[in-house]
Structure formats: structure tokens, C-alpha cells
Residue frames as qw, qx, qy, qz and C-alpha x, y, z in Angstrom:
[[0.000, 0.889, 0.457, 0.000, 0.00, 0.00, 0.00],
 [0.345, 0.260, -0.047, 0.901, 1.32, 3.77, -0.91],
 [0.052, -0.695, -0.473, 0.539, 0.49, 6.97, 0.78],
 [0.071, 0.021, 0.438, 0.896, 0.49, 8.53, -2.57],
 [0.397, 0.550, 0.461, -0.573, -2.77, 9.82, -3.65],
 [0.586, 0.352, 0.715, 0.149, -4.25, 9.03, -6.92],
 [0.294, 0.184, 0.345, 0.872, -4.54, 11.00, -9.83],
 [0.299, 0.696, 0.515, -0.401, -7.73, 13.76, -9.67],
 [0.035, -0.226, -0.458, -0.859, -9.10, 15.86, -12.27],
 [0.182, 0.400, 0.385, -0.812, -11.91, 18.38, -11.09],
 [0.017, -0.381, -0.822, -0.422, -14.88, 18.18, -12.72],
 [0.399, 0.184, 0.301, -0.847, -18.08, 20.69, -12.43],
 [0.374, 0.445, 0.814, -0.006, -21.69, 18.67, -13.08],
 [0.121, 0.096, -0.191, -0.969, -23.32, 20.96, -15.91],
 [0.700, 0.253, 0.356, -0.565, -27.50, 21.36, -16.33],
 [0.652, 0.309, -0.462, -0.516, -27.24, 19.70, -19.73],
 [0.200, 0.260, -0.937, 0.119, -25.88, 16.53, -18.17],
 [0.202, -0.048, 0.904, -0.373, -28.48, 15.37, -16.50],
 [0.109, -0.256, -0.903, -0.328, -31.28, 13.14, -17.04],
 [0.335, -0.444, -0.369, -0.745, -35.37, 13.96, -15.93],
 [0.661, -0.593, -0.437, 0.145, -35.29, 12.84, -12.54],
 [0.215, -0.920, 0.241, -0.222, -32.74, 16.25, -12.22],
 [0.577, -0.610, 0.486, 0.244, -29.47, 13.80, -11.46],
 [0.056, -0.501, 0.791, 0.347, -26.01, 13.32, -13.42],
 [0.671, 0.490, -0.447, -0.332, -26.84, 11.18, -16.83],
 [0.887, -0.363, 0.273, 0.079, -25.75, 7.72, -15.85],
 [0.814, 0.424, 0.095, 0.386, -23.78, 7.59, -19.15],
 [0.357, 0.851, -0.244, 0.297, -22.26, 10.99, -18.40],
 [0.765, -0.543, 0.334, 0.088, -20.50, 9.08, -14.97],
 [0.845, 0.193, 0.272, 0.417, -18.37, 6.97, -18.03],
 [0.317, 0.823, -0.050, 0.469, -17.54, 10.43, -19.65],
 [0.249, -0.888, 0.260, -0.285, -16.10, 11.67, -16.75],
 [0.913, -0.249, 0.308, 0.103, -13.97, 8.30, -16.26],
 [0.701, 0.341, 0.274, 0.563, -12.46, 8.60, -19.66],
 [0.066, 0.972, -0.062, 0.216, -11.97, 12.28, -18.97],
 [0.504, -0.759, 0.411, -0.019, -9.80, 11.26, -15.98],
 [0.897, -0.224, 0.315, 0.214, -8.00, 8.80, -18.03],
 [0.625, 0.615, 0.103, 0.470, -7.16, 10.87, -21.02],
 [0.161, -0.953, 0.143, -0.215, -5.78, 13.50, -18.56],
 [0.696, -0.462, 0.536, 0.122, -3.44, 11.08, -16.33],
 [0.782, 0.223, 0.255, 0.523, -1.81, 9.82, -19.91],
 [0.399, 0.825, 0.144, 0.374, -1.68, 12.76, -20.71],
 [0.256, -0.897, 0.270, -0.238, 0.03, 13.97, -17.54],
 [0.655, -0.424, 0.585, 0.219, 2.76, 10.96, -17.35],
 [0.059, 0.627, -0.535, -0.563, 3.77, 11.68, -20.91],
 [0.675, 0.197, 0.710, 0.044, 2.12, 9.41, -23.33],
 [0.323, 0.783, -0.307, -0.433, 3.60, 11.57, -26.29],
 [0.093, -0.358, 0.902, 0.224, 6.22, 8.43, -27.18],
 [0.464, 0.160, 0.835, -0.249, 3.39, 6.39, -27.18],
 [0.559, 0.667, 0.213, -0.443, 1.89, 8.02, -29.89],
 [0.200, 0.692, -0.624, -0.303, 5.13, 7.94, -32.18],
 [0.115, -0.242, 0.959, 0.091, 5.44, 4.37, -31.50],
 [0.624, -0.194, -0.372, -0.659, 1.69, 4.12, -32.97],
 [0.337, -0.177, -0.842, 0.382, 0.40, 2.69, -29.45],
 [0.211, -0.387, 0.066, -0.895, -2.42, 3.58, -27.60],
 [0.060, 0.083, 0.847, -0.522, -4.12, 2.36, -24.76],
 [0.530, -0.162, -0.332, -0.763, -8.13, 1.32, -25.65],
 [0.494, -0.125, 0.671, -0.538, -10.77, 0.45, -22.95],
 [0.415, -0.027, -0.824, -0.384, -12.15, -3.00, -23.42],
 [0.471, -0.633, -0.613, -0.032, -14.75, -3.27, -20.51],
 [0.021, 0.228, -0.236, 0.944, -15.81, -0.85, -18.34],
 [0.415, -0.640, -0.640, 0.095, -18.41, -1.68, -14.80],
 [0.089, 0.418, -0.332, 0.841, -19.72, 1.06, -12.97],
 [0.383, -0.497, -0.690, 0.361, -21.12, 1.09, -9.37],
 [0.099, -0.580, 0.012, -0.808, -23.29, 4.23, -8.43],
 [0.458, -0.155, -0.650, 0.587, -23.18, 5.54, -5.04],
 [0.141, 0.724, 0.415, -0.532, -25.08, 8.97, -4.49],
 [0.416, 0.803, 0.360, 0.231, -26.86, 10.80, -7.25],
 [0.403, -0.158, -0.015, 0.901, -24.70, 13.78, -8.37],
 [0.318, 0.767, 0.553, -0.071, -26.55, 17.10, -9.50],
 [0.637, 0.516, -0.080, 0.568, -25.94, 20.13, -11.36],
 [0.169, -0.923, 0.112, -0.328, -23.46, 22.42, -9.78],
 [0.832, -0.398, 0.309, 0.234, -21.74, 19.48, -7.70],
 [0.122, 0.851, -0.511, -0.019, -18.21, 19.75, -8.03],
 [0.987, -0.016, 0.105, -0.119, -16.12, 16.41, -8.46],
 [0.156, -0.744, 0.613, 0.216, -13.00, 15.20, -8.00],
 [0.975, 0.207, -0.061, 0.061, -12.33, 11.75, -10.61],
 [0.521, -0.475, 0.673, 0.223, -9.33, 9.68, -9.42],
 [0.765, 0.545, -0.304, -0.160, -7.51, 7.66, -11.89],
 [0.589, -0.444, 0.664, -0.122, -5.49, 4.62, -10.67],
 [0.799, 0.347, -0.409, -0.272, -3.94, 2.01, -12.98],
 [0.695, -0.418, 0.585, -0.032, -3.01, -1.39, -11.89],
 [0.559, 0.367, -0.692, -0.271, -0.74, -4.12, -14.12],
 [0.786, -0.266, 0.516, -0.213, -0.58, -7.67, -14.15],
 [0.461, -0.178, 0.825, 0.274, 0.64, -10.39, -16.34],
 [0.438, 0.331, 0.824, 0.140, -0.35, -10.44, -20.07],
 [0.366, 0.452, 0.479, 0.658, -2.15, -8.27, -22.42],
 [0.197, -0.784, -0.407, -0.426, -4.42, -6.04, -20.08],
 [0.346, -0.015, -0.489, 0.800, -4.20, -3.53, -17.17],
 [0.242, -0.696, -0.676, -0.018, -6.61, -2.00, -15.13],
 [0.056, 0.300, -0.068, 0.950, -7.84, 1.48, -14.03],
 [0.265, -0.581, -0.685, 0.351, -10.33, 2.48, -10.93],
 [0.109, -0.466, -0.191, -0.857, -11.79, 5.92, -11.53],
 [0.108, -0.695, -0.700, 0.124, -14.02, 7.10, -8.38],
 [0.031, -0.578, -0.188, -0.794, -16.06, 10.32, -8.58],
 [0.508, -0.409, -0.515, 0.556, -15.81, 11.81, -5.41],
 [0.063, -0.873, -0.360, -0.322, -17.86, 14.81, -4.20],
 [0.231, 0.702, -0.286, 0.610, -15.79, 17.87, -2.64],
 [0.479, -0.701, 0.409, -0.335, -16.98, 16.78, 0.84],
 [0.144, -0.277, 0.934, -0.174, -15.67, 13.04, 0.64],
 [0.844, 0.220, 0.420, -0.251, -19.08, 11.13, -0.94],
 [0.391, -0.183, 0.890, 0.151, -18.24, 8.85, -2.46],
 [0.677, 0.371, 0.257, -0.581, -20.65, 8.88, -5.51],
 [0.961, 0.228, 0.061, -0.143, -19.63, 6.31, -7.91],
 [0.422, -0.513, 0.684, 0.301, -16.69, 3.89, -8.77],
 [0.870, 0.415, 0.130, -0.231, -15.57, 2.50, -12.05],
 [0.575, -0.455, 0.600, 0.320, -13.48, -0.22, -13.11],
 [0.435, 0.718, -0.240, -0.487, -11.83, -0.48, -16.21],
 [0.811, -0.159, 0.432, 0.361, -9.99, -3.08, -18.51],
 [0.360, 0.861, -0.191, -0.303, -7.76, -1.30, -21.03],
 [0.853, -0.241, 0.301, 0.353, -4.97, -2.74, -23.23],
 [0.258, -0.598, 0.401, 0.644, -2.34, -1.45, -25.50],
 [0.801, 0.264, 0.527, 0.104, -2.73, -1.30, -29.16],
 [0.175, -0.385, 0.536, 0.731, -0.59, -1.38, -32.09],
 [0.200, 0.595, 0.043, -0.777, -1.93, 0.72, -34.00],
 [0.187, 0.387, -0.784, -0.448, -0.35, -0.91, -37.59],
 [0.120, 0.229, -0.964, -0.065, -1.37, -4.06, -36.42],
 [0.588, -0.295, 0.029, -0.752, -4.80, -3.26, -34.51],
 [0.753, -0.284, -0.581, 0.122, -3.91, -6.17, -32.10],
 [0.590, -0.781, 0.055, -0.199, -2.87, -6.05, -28.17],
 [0.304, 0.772, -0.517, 0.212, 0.51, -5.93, -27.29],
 [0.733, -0.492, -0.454, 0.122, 1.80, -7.63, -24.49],
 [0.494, -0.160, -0.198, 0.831, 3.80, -6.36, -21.61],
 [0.040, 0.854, 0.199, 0.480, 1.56, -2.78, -21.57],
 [0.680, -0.706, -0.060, 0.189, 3.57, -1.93, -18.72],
 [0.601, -0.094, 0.488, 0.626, 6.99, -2.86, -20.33],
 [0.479, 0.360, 0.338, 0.725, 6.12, -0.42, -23.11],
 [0.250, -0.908, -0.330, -0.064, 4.47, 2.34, -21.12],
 [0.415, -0.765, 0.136, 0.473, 7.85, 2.53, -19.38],
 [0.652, -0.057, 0.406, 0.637, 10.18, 1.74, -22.53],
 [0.211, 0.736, 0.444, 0.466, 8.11, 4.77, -24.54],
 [0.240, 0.070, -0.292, 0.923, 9.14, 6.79, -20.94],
 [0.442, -0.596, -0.486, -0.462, 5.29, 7.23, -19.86],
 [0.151, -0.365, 0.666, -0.632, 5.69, 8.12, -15.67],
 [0.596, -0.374, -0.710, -0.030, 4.12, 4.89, -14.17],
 [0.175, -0.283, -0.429, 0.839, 4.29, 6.74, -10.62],
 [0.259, 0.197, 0.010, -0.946, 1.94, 9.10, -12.18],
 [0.513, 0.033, -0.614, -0.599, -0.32, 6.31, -13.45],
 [0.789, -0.392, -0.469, -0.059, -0.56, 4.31, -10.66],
 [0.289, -0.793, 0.335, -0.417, 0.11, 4.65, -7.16],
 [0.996, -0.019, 0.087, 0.006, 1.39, 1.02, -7.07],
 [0.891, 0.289, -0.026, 0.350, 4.70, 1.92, -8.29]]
């Protein structure tokens, strides 16, 4: 376990987002997942990645809602990748209201693809670092 703290990205709920019962869009929860993930590559340098036609594409994606968000709420979305052995790696996204609710969590499977080849790589780790991506800044695991 680290005492690092996950990535965030700040989020504000806007009126269009939401749905007729007056709360957050369930779909727009997912938007705000992939917000926080395109930010956190983006902030541990996933420029190489791009040269080496790679790119990291979500292949399942569960979400758990916790309290309704509305508009005006203000939101922090972690971003947290985990590796493991093989083609895929994982990401944990929760959307987390300014006081500490907890209002939804969502896991992710993502893997690496070449681009050329439009297959999964192995080792997305192994080329995250070899491309010079900050794992530290992707996960708090490392």
C-alpha cells in the first residue's frame, strides 16, 4: 500500500448533463472516467506512445453508483492504474464529491494497441515505461 494519492481531475456537473429525474446522466458518470484517463496519460507523458503508434483502448468498463450527483456538484475523478501479467491492465476511476461522498466507482480493462497491427501488445507496462510514460503518475502502485 502507498500513501500517494491518486490522480484527480476536477470536474463541475453541468445542467445539460443530467437526465429527468434532475441527477447526473448515468452515461455521463463513463464520460467523466475517460476524462480522468485521457488526462493522467496525458500527464505521465504518453507523447512516445503516440510515435510508437500505441495507444491504450478500454475493453470493458463496470460502474457502481453511489449517491446521485446534480448540477453544480463539483467532483473530483481519481484515476489509478493497476498491471498484471499479459495483455491487459486495469484502471479504478471514483467520482468523489468535494466533501468526501463517495458517488460512484468504475473499473476499467484497457490494453495497448498497435496501431499498424490493430492487435494487443503484451507487456503494456513494459512499453508504457520503454516509450518513458511516468508509471508513478499512473498508478500509485509503483
Amino acid at each position: 500500500m502507498t500513501d500517494r494519492e491518486p490522480f484527480r481531475t476536477r470536474i463541475k456537473v453541468r445542467h445539460y448533463e443530467l437526465d429527468t429525474l434532475g441527477h447526473l446522466n448515468h452515461a455521463v458518470y463513463h464520460s467523466y472516467g475517460e476524462v480522468s484517463r485521457l488526462e493522467v496519460f496525458e500527464a505521465a507523458g504518453d507523447g512516445n506512445l503516440r510515435e510508437a503508434r500505441l495507444a491504450p483502448v478500454l475493453l470493458e468498463s463496470n460502474i457502481v453508483y453511489r449517491r446521485e450527483l446534480r448540477a453544480g456538484d463539483v467532483v473530483d475523478v481519481t484515476c489509478d492504474a493497476s498491471f498484471g501479467e499479459g495483455k491487459v491492465f486495469w484502471m479504478t476511476s471514483r467520482i468523489i464529491k468535494l466533501d468526501g461522498t463517495l458517488s460512484a466507482e468504475i473499473k476499467c480493462t484497457l490494453g495497448l494497441m498497435d496501431l499498424e497491427k490493430r492487435k494487443l501488445v503484451p507487456d503494456p507496462r513494459g512499453h508504457f515505461e520503454r516509450a518513458g510514460v511516468d508509471l508513478k503518475v499512473l498508478s500509485t502502485s509503483e
